[in-house]
KOLBABA-894124 format. One record per residue (C-alpha): x, y, z; chain. Coordinates in steps of 0.2 Angstrom, whole numbers. Layout:
REM KOLBABA-894124
+-------+-------+-------+--------+
:    xx :    yy :    zz : cadena :
+-------+-------+-------+--------+
:     X :     Y :     Z :      A :
...
+-------+-------+-------+--------+
***
This chain:
REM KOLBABA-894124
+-------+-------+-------+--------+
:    xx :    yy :    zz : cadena :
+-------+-------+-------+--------+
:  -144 :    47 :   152 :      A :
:  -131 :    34 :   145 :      A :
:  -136 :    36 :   128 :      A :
:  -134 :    55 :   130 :      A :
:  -117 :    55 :   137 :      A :
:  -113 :    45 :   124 :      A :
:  -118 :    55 :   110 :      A :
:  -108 :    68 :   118 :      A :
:   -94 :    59 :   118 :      A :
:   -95 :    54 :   100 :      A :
:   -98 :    72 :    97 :      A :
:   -83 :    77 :   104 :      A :
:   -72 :    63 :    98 :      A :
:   -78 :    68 :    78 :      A :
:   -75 :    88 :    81 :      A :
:   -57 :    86 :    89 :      A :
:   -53 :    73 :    76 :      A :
:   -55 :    87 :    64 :      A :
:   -49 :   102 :    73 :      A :
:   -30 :    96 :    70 :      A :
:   -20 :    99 :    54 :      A :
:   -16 :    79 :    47 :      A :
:    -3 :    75 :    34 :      A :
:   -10 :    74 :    18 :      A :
:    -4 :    73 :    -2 :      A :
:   -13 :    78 :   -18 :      A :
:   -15 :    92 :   -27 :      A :
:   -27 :   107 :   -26 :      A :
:   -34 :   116 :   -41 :      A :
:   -40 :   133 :   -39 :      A :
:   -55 :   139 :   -48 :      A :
:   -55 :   158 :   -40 :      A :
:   -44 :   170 :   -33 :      A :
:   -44 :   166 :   -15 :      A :
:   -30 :   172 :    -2 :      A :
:   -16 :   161 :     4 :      A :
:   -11 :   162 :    24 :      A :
:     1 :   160 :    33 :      A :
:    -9 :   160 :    48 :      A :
:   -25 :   154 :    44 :      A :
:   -32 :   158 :    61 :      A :
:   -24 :   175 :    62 :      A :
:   -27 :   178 :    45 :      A :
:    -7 :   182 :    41 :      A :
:    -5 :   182 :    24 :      A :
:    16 :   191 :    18 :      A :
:    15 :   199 :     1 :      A :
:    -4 :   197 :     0 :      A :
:    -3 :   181 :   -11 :      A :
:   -18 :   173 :   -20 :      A :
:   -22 :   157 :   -28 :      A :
:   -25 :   158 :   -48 :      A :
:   -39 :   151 :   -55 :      A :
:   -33 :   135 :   -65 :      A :
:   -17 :   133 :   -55 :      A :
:   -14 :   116 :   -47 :      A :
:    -5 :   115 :   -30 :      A :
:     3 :   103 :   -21 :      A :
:    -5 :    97 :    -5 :      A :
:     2 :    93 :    11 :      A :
:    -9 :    95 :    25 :      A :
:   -28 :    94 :    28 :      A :
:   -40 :   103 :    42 :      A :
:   -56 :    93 :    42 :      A :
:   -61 :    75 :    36 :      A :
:   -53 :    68 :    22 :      A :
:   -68 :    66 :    14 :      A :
:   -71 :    83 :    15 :      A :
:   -57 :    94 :    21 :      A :
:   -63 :   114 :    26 :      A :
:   -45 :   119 :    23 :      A :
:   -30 :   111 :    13 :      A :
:   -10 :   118 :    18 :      A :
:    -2 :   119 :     0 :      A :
:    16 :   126 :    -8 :      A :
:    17 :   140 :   -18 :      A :
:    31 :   150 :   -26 :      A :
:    33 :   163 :   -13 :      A :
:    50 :   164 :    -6 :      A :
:    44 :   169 :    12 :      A :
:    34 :   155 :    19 :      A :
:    29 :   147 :     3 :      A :
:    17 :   135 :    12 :      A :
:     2 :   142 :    12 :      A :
:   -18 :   139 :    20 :      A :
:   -33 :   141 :     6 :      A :
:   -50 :   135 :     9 :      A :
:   -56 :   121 :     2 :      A :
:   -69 :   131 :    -4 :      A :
:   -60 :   140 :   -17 :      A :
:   -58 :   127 :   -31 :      A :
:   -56 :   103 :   -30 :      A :
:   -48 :    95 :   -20 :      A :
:   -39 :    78 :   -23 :      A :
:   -31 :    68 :   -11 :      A :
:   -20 :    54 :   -13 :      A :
:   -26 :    35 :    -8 :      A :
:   -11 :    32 :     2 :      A :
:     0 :    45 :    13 :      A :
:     5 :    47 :    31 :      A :
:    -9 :    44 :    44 :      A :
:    -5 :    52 :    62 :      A :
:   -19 :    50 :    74 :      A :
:   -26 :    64 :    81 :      A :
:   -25 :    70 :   101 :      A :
:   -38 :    63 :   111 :      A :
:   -50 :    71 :   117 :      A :
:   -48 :    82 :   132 :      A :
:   -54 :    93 :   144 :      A :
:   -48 :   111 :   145 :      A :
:   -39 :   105 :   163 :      A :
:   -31 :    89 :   154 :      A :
:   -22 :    99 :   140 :      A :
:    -4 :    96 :   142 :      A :
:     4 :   114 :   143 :      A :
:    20 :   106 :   138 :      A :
:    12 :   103 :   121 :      A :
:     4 :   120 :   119 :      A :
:    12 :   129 :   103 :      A :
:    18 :   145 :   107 :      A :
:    17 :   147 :   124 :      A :
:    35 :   148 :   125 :      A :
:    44 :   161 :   138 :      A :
:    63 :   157 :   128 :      A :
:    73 :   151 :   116 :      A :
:    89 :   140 :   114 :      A :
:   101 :   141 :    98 :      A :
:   112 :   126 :   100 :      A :
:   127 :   125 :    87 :      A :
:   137 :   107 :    88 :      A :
:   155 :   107 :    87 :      A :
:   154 :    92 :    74 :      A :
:   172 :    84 :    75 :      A :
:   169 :    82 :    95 :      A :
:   150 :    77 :    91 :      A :
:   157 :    62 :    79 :      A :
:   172 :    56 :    92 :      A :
:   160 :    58 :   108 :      A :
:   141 :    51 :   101 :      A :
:   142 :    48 :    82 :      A :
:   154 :    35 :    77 :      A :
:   139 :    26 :    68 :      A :
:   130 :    40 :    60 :      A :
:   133 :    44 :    40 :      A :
:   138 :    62 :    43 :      A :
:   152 :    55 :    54 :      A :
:   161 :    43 :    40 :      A :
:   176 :    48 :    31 :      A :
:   189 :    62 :    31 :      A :
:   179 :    76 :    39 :      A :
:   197 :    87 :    38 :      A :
:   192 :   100 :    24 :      A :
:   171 :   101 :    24 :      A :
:   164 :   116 :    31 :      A :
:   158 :   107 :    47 :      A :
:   178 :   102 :    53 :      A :
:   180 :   124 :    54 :      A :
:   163 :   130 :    60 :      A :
:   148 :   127 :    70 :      A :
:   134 :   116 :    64 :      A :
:   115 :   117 :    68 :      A :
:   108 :   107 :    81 :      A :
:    94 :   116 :    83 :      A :
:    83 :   130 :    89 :      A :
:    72 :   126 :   104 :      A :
:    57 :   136 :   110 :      A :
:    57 :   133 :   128 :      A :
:    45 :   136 :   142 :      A :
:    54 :   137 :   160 :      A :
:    40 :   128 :   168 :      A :
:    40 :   114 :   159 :      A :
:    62 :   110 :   162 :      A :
:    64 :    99 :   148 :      A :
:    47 :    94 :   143 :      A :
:    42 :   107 :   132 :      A :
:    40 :   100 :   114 :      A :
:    28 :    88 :   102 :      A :
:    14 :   104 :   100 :      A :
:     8 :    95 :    82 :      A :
:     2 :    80 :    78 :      A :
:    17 :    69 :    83 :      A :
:    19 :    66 :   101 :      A :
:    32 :    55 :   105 :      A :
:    50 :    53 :    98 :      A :
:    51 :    36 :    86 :      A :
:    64 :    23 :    87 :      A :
:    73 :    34 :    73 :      A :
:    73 :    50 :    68 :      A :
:    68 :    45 :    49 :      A :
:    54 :    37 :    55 :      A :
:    46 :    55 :    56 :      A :
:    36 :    62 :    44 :      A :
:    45 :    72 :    29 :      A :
:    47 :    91 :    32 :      A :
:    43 :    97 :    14 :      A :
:    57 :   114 :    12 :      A :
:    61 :   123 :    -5 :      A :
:    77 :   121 :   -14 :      A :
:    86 :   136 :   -10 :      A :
:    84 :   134 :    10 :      A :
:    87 :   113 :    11 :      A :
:   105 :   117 :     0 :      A :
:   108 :   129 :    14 :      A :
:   102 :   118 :    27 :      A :
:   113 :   104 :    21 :      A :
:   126 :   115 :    24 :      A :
:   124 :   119 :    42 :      A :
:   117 :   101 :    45 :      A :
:   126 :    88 :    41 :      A :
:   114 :    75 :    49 :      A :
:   101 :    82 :    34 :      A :
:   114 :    82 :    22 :      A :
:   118 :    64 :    23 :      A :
:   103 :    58 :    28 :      A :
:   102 :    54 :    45 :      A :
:    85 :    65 :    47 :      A :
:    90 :    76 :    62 :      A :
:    80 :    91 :    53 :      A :
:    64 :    81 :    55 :      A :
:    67 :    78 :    73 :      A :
:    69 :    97 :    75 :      A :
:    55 :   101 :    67 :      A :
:    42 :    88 :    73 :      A :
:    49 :    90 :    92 :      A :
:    54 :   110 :    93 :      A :
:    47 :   118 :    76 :      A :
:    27 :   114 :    79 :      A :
:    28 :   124 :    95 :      A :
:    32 :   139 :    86 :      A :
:    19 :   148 :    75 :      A :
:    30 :   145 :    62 :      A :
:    28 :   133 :    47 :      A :
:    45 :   123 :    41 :      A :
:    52 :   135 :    29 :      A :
:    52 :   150 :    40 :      A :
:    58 :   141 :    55 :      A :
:    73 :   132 :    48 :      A :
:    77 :   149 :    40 :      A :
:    78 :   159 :    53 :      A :
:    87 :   142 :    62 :      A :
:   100 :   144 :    48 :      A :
:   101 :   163 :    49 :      A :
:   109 :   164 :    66 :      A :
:   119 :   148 :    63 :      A :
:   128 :   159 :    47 :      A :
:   127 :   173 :    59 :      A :
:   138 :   166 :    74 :      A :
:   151 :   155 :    61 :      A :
:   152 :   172 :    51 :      A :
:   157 :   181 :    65 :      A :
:   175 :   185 :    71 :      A :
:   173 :   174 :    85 :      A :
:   172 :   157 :    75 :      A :
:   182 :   165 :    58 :      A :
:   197 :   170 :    69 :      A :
:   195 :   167 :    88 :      A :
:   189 :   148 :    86 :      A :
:   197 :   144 :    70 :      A :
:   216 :   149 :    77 :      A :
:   213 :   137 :    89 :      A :
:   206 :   121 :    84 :      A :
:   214 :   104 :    90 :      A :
:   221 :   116 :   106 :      A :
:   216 :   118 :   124 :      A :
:   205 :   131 :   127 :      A :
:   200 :   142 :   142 :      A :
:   183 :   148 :   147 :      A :
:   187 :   165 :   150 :      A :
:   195 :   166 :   134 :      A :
:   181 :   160 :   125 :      A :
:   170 :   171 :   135 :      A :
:   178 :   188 :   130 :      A :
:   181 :   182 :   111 :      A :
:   160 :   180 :   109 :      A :
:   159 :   198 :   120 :      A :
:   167 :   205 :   105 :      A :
:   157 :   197 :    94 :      A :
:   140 :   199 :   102 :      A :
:   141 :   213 :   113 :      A :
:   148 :   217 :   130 :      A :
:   141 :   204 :   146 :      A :
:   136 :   193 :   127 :      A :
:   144 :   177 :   137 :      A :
:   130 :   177 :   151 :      A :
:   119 :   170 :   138 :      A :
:   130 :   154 :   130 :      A :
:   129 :   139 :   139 :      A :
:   145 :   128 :   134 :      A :
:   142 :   109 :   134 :      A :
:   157 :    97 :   136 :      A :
:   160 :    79 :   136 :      A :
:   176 :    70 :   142 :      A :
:   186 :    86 :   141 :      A :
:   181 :    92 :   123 :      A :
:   169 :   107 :   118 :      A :
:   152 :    98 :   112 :      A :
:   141 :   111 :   109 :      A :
:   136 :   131 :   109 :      A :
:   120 :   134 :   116 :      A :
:   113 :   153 :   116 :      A :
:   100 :   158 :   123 :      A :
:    87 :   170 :   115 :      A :
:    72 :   177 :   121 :      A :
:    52 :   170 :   118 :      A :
:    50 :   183 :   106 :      A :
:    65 :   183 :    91 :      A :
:    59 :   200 :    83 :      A :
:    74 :   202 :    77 :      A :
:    88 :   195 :    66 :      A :
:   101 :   199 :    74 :      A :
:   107 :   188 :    88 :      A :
:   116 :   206 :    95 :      A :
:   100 :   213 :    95 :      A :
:    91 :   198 :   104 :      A :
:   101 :   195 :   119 :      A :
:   101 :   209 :   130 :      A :
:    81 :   204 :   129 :      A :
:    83 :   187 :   137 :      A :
:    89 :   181 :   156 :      A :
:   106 :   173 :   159 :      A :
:   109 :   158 :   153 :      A :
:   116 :   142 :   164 :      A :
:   136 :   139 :   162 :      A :
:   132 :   121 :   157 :      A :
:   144 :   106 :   159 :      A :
:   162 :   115 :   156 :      A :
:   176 :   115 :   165 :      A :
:   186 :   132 :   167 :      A :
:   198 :   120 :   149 :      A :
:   193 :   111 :   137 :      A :
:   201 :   104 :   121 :      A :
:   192 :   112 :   104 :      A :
:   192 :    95 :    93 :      A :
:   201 :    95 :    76 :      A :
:   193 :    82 :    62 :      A :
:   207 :    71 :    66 :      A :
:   208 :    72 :    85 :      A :
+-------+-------+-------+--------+
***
Protein backbone atom coordinates (compact mmCIF):
# COMPACT_ATOMS: atom_id res chain seq x y z
CA UNK A 1 0.00 0.00 0.00
CA UNK A 2 3.16 2.34 0.67
CA UNK A 3 4.70 1.45 -2.56
CA UNK A 4 1.46 2.30 -4.40
CA UNK A 5 0.89 5.69 -2.73
CA UNK A 6 4.10 6.29 -3.56
CA UNK A 7 4.04 5.74 -7.14
CA UNK A 8 1.22 7.96 -7.27
CA UNK A 9 2.83 10.63 -5.83
CA UNK A 10 5.84 10.47 -7.97
CA UNK A 11 3.22 10.28 -10.88
CA UNK A 12 1.77 13.32 -9.93
CA UNK A 13 4.85 15.30 -8.84
CA UNK A 14 6.32 14.47 -12.83
CA UNK A 15 2.88 15.35 -14.58
CA UNK A 16 2.52 18.86 -12.59
CA UNK A 17 6.26 19.53 -13.20
CA UNK A 18 5.39 19.59 -16.73
CA UNK A 19 2.06 21.00 -16.93
CA UNK A 20 3.59 24.60 -16.29
CA UNK A 21 5.23 26.94 -18.92
CA UNK A 22 9.20 27.35 -17.65
CA UNK A 23 11.53 30.01 -18.85
CA UNK A 24 13.62 28.72 -21.53
CA UNK A 25 16.09 30.14 -24.36
CA UNK A 26 17.24 28.59 -27.64
CA UNK A 27 16.00 28.63 -30.82
CA UNK A 28 13.24 26.61 -32.79
CA UNK A 29 13.62 25.77 -36.49
CA UNK A 30 10.61 24.88 -38.11
CA UNK A 31 10.56 22.13 -40.77
CA UNK A 32 6.56 22.58 -41.68
CA UNK A 33 3.85 25.02 -41.71
CA UNK A 34 2.31 24.72 -38.35
CA UNK A 35 0.03 27.36 -36.61
CA UNK A 36 1.29 29.84 -34.11
CA UNK A 37 -1.18 30.60 -30.94
CA UNK A 38 -1.83 32.98 -29.02
CA UNK A 39 -3.68 30.65 -26.85
CA UNK A 40 -2.47 27.43 -27.01
CA UNK A 41 -5.31 26.01 -24.94
CA UNK A 42 -7.99 27.97 -26.78
CA UNK A 43 -6.48 27.56 -29.76
CA UNK A 44 -6.40 31.67 -30.48
CA UNK A 45 -4.25 32.39 -33.15
CA UNK A 46 -4.74 36.74 -34.62
CA UNK A 47 -4.05 36.98 -38.28
CA UNK A 48 -3.78 33.15 -38.72
CA UNK A 49 0.05 33.21 -38.49
CA UNK A 50 2.20 29.98 -39.30
CA UNK A 51 5.66 28.86 -38.97
CA UNK A 52 7.93 28.65 -42.23
CA UNK A 53 9.72 25.73 -42.96
CA UNK A 54 13.53 26.55 -42.46
CA UNK A 55 12.76 29.71 -40.20
CA UNK A 56 14.53 29.72 -36.85
CA UNK A 57 12.89 31.23 -33.89
CA UNK A 58 13.84 32.34 -30.82
CA UNK A 59 12.68 30.49 -27.82
CA UNK A 60 11.52 31.68 -24.55
CA UNK A 61 9.39 29.45 -22.92
CA UNK A 62 8.96 25.54 -22.58
CA UNK A 63 5.62 23.16 -21.74
CA UNK A 64 7.08 19.76 -20.90
CA UNK A 65 10.48 18.49 -19.88
CA UNK A 66 13.39 19.98 -21.12
CA UNK A 67 14.51 17.06 -22.58
CA UNK A 68 11.69 16.78 -24.40
CA UNK A 69 9.34 19.77 -24.55
CA UNK A 70 5.48 19.18 -26.09
CA UNK A 71 5.24 22.92 -26.84
CA UNK A 72 8.01 25.79 -27.01
CA UNK A 73 6.49 29.88 -26.71
CA UNK A 74 8.68 31.70 -29.48
CA UNK A 75 8.81 35.44 -31.10
CA UNK A 76 7.64 36.12 -34.32
CA UNK A 77 7.30 39.21 -36.36
CA UNK A 78 3.66 39.85 -35.86
CA UNK A 79 2.90 43.15 -34.57
CA UNK A 80 -0.13 41.90 -32.29
CA UNK A 81 1.07 39.45 -29.79
CA UNK A 82 4.24 38.45 -31.49
CA UNK A 83 4.91 35.64 -28.89
CA UNK A 84 3.65 32.83 -30.13
CA UNK A 85 2.77 28.71 -28.99
CA UNK A 86 4.02 25.97 -31.70
CA UNK A 87 4.35 22.36 -31.00
CA UNK A 88 7.30 20.91 -30.67
CA UNK A 89 6.25 18.62 -33.18
CA UNK A 90 6.46 20.87 -36.01
CA UNK A 91 10.37 21.03 -36.58
CA UNK A 92 14.10 20.94 -33.75
CA UNK A 93 14.21 22.17 -30.92
CA UNK A 94 17.47 23.49 -29.20
CA UNK A 95 17.78 24.73 -25.91
CA UNK A 96 20.33 26.46 -24.24
CA UNK A 97 22.71 24.78 -21.47
CA UNK A 98 22.06 27.67 -19.08
CA UNK A 99 18.97 29.88 -18.57
CA UNK A 100 16.55 30.88 -15.73
CA UNK A 101 15.25 27.84 -13.76
CA UNK A 102 11.96 28.58 -11.74
CA UNK A 103 10.60 25.61 -9.89
CA UNK A 104 7.38 24.53 -10.70
CA UNK A 105 4.09 24.69 -8.00
CA UNK A 106 3.93 21.74 -6.01
CA UNK A 107 1.70 19.47 -6.33
CA UNK A 108 -1.88 19.99 -5.02
CA UNK A 109 -5.15 18.96 -4.68
CA UNK A 110 -8.10 20.65 -6.50
CA UNK A 111 -9.02 22.07 -2.67
CA UNK A 112 -5.52 23.29 -2.02
CA UNK A 113 -5.16 25.45 -5.13
CA UNK A 114 -4.75 29.05 -4.12
CA UNK A 115 -7.64 31.06 -5.83
CA UNK A 116 -5.49 34.02 -5.23
CA UNK A 117 -3.12 32.69 -7.95
CA UNK A 118 -5.68 31.41 -10.30
CA UNK A 119 -5.14 33.55 -13.77
CA UNK A 120 -8.02 34.95 -14.94
CA UNK A 121 -10.41 34.68 -12.40
CA UNK A 122 -10.36 38.32 -12.06
CA UNK A 123 -13.92 40.21 -11.31
CA UNK A 124 -11.85 44.10 -11.96
CA UNK A 125 -9.40 45.95 -12.92
CA UNK A 126 -7.13 48.77 -11.44
CA UNK A 127 -5.25 51.44 -13.83
CA UNK A 128 -2.87 53.21 -11.48
CA UNK A 129 -1.01 56.25 -13.16
CA UNK A 130 1.88 57.80 -10.63
CA UNK A 131 2.24 61.36 -10.27
CA UNK A 132 6.23 61.06 -10.57
CA UNK A 133 7.56 64.32 -9.13
CA UNK A 134 5.47 63.47 -5.74
CA UNK A 135 6.49 59.59 -6.38
CA UNK A 136 10.51 60.70 -6.27
CA UNK A 137 10.06 63.35 -3.16
CA UNK A 138 7.70 60.82 -1.00
CA UNK A 139 9.29 57.14 -1.86
CA UNK A 140 12.07 57.48 -4.52
CA UNK A 141 14.99 59.43 -3.49
CA UNK A 142 17.19 56.48 -4.18
CA UNK A 143 15.85 55.17 -7.37
CA UNK A 144 17.65 55.97 -11.04
CA UNK A 145 14.52 57.49 -12.42
CA UNK A 146 14.50 59.91 -9.52
CA UNK A 147 18.27 61.44 -10.16
CA UNK A 148 18.71 64.68 -11.80
CA UNK A 149 16.67 67.56 -13.08
CA UNK A 150 13.37 65.99 -13.82
CA UNK A 151 11.92 69.86 -14.78
CA UNK A 152 11.49 69.24 -18.70
CA UNK A 153 10.94 65.16 -19.25
CA UNK A 154 7.63 64.12 -20.06
CA UNK A 155 7.09 62.54 -16.62
CA UNK A 156 7.44 66.19 -14.57
CA UNK A 157 3.90 67.07 -16.94
CA UNK A 158 1.98 63.87 -17.21
CA UNK A 159 1.11 60.72 -15.62
CA UNK A 160 3.31 57.64 -15.47
CA UNK A 161 2.51 53.90 -15.57
CA UNK A 162 2.37 52.20 -12.53
CA UNK A 163 0.46 49.68 -13.55
CA UNK A 164 -2.64 47.74 -14.38
CA UNK A 165 -3.90 45.33 -11.95
CA UNK A 166 -6.49 42.48 -12.47
CA UNK A 167 -8.05 42.18 -9.19
CA UNK A 168 -10.51 39.67 -7.59
CA UNK A 169 -12.56 41.30 -4.69
CA UNK A 170 -12.33 38.31 -2.73
CA UNK A 171 -9.03 38.08 -2.33
CA UNK A 172 -8.45 42.17 -1.09
CA UNK A 173 -4.94 42.52 -1.88
CA UNK A 174 -3.87 38.99 -2.49
CA UNK A 175 -4.55 38.56 -5.92
CA UNK A 176 -1.40 38.06 -8.00
CA UNK A 177 1.79 35.59 -8.87
CA UNK A 178 -0.78 33.33 -11.37
CA UNK A 179 2.81 32.05 -13.35
CA UNK A 180 5.59 30.52 -12.28
CA UNK A 181 6.97 33.23 -9.90
CA UNK A 182 5.24 33.22 -6.49
CA UNK A 183 6.69 35.48 -4.25
CA UNK A 184 8.11 39.03 -4.71
CA UNK A 185 12.42 38.97 -4.62
CA UNK A 186 14.47 41.20 -2.68
CA UNK A 187 14.59 43.56 -5.92
CA UNK A 188 12.45 43.86 -8.60
CA UNK A 189 15.62 42.98 -11.25
CA UNK A 190 15.94 40.02 -9.70
CA UNK A 191 12.82 38.84 -11.73
CA UNK A 192 13.06 37.17 -14.76
CA UNK A 193 13.42 39.31 -18.10
CA UNK A 194 10.03 40.20 -19.83
CA UNK A 195 10.98 39.77 -23.51
CA UNK A 196 8.91 43.01 -25.46
CA UNK A 197 9.43 44.20 -29.29
CA UNK A 198 11.16 47.42 -30.06
CA UNK A 199 8.35 49.57 -30.83
CA UNK A 200 6.26 48.89 -27.50
CA UNK A 201 9.56 48.92 -24.87
CA UNK A 202 10.46 52.71 -26.52
CA UNK A 203 6.85 53.45 -25.68
CA UNK A 204 6.94 51.93 -22.44
CA UNK A 205 10.24 53.83 -21.52
CA UNK A 206 8.16 56.68 -22.03
CA UNK A 207 5.31 56.06 -19.59
CA UNK A 208 7.65 54.12 -17.23
CA UNK A 209 10.48 55.77 -16.18
CA UNK A 210 11.46 53.00 -13.67
CA UNK A 211 11.86 50.74 -17.20
CA UNK A 212 13.59 53.32 -18.75
CA UNK A 213 16.34 53.80 -16.26
CA UNK A 214 16.44 50.59 -15.25
CA UNK A 215 15.11 50.07 -12.10
CA UNK A 216 12.82 46.91 -13.43
CA UNK A 217 9.41 48.04 -12.29
CA UNK A 218 7.88 46.64 -15.72
CA UNK A 219 8.93 43.16 -14.52
CA UNK A 220 7.41 43.47 -11.23
CA UNK A 221 4.22 44.26 -13.13
CA UNK A 222 4.36 41.73 -15.20
CA UNK A 223 5.55 38.68 -13.07
CA UNK A 224 2.96 39.88 -10.21
CA UNK A 225 -0.22 41.37 -12.25
CA UNK A 226 0.41 40.34 -15.90
CA UNK A 227 0.38 36.26 -15.53
CA UNK A 228 -3.14 36.52 -14.09
CA UNK A 229 -4.31 37.86 -17.30
CA UNK A 230 -4.76 35.60 -20.37
CA UNK A 231 -2.51 37.83 -21.82
CA UNK A 232 1.11 37.45 -22.88
CA UNK A 233 3.67 40.53 -22.17
CA UNK A 234 3.38 42.36 -25.35
CA UNK A 235 -0.29 42.69 -25.43
CA UNK A 236 -0.60 43.46 -21.86
CA UNK A 237 1.84 46.21 -21.48
CA UNK A 238 0.21 47.59 -24.62
CA UNK A 239 -3.06 47.81 -23.71
CA UNK A 240 -1.13 49.22 -20.12
CA UNK A 241 0.37 51.86 -22.31
CA UNK A 242 -2.88 52.53 -24.40
CA UNK A 243 -4.98 53.90 -21.48
CA UNK A 244 -1.90 55.59 -19.83
CA UNK A 245 -1.64 57.80 -23.55
CA UNK A 246 -5.26 57.91 -23.26
CA UNK A 247 -5.68 59.77 -19.75
CA UNK A 248 -2.35 62.05 -20.22
CA UNK A 249 -3.82 62.85 -23.73
CA UNK A 250 -6.83 63.93 -22.55
CA UNK A 251 -7.99 67.50 -21.65
CA UNK A 252 -7.90 66.63 -18.02
CA UNK A 253 -3.93 66.15 -17.74
CA UNK A 254 -3.09 68.65 -21.20
CA UNK A 255 -5.04 71.49 -19.55
CA UNK A 256 -6.82 70.90 -16.19
CA UNK A 257 -3.58 69.19 -14.47
CA UNK A 258 -1.00 70.97 -16.41
CA UNK A 259 -2.38 74.67 -15.42
CA UNK A 260 -1.93 73.54 -12.05
CA UNK A 261 1.13 71.83 -11.13
CA UNK A 262 3.16 73.04 -8.08
CA UNK A 263 -0.45 74.46 -6.72
CA UNK A 264 -3.16 73.32 -4.19
CA UNK A 265 -5.61 71.42 -5.64
CA UNK A 266 -9.23 70.55 -4.56
CA UNK A 267 -10.96 67.32 -4.91
CA UNK A 268 -14.12 68.54 -6.40
CA UNK A 269 -12.23 70.38 -8.83
CA UNK A 270 -10.35 67.46 -9.78
CA UNK A 271 -13.42 65.46 -9.79
CA UNK A 272 -15.53 67.56 -12.46
CA UNK A 273 -12.08 68.20 -14.72
CA UNK A 274 -11.95 64.07 -15.21
CA UNK A 275 -16.12 64.20 -15.60
CA UNK A 276 -15.39 66.13 -18.67
CA UNK A 277 -12.91 64.02 -19.87
CA UNK A 278 -14.31 60.54 -19.16
CA UNK A 279 -17.89 60.95 -18.98
CA UNK A 280 -20.52 62.39 -16.51
CA UNK A 281 -20.39 60.48 -12.69
CA UNK A 282 -16.48 59.31 -14.48
CA UNK A 283 -15.00 60.44 -10.77
CA UNK A 284 -16.88 57.44 -8.99
CA UNK A 285 -14.41 55.32 -10.48
CA UNK A 286 -10.78 57.21 -9.58
CA UNK A 287 -9.40 56.45 -6.38
CA UNK A 288 -6.89 59.36 -5.52
CA UNK A 289 -3.79 58.31 -3.33
CA UNK A 290 -2.06 61.02 -1.23
CA UNK A 291 0.98 61.09 1.02
CA UNK A 292 1.96 64.04 3.31
CA UNK A 293 -0.40 66.31 1.53
CA UNK A 294 0.77 65.69 -2.24
CA UNK A 295 -1.24 63.92 -5.06
CA UNK A 296 0.77 60.25 -5.34
CA UNK A 297 -1.15 58.58 -7.70
CA UNK A 298 -4.43 57.91 -10.04
CA UNK A 299 -5.97 54.93 -9.73
CA UNK A 300 -9.04 54.04 -12.21
CA UNK A 301 -10.90 51.31 -11.85
CA UNK A 302 -12.01 49.33 -15.00
CA UNK A 303 -14.13 46.36 -15.12
CA UNK A 304 -12.85 42.29 -15.24
CA UNK A 305 -13.56 42.34 -18.73
CA UNK A 306 -11.54 45.40 -20.78
CA UNK A 307 -13.39 44.79 -24.30
CA UNK A 308 -12.73 47.97 -25.03
CA UNK A 309 -10.12 50.53 -25.59
CA UNK A 310 -11.62 53.14 -24.61
CA UNK A 311 -11.46 54.06 -20.91
CA UNK A 312 -15.01 56.14 -21.57
CA UNK A 313 -16.44 53.14 -22.86
CA UNK A 314 -15.20 50.85 -19.86
CA UNK A 315 -16.34 52.59 -16.87
CA UNK A 316 -19.82 52.86 -16.69
CA UNK A 317 -19.25 48.73 -16.79
CA UNK A 318 -17.46 48.72 -13.56
CA UNK A 319 -18.75 49.53 -9.57
CA UNK A 320 -17.54 52.58 -7.92
CA UNK A 321 -14.32 52.80 -6.87
CA UNK A 322 -12.95 53.63 -3.09
CA UNK A 323 -12.01 57.69 -2.49
CA UNK A 324 -8.57 56.38 -1.41
CA UNK A 325 -6.30 58.50 0.96
CA UNK A 326 -7.09 62.31 -0.09
CA UNK A 327 -8.07 64.84 1.79
CA UNK A 328 -10.86 67.39 0.16
CA UNK A 329 -6.74 69.60 -0.88
CA UNK A 330 -3.84 68.57 -1.98
CA UNK A 331 -0.60 70.04 -3.36
CA UNK A 332 -0.01 68.66 -7.25
CA UNK A 333 4.02 68.42 -6.97
CA UNK A 334 6.19 70.25 -9.53
CA UNK A 335 9.71 68.59 -10.43
CA UNK A 336 11.21 71.00 -8.14
CA UNK A 337 8.88 71.05 -5.22
Amino acid sequence: MHARFSILISLILIFSSNAYATPATGSFLADKSCELYQSKSKKTNPDSLHTQAGTRYAIFERLGSRQQPDWVRVKTQAKYSPMRWVSAKCGDISLDSTQVQISPPKATTSKQVNTCQLAQSQDSHLLALSWQPAFCKLKGQGKPECQGDRSARYDSSHFTLHGLWPNKNSCGRDYGYCGKVKHKPAHFCQYPQVSLSHDLRSRLNRVMPSAKYASCLQRHEWWKHGTCTEQDPEVYFGKAIAFTEQVNQSDFVKHFIADRIGKVVSRSELNTAFNKSFGNQAYRKLSLQCTQGSLREIQIKLPGSLSSDSIKTLLPKTTNARKGSCGQQFLLNSAGN
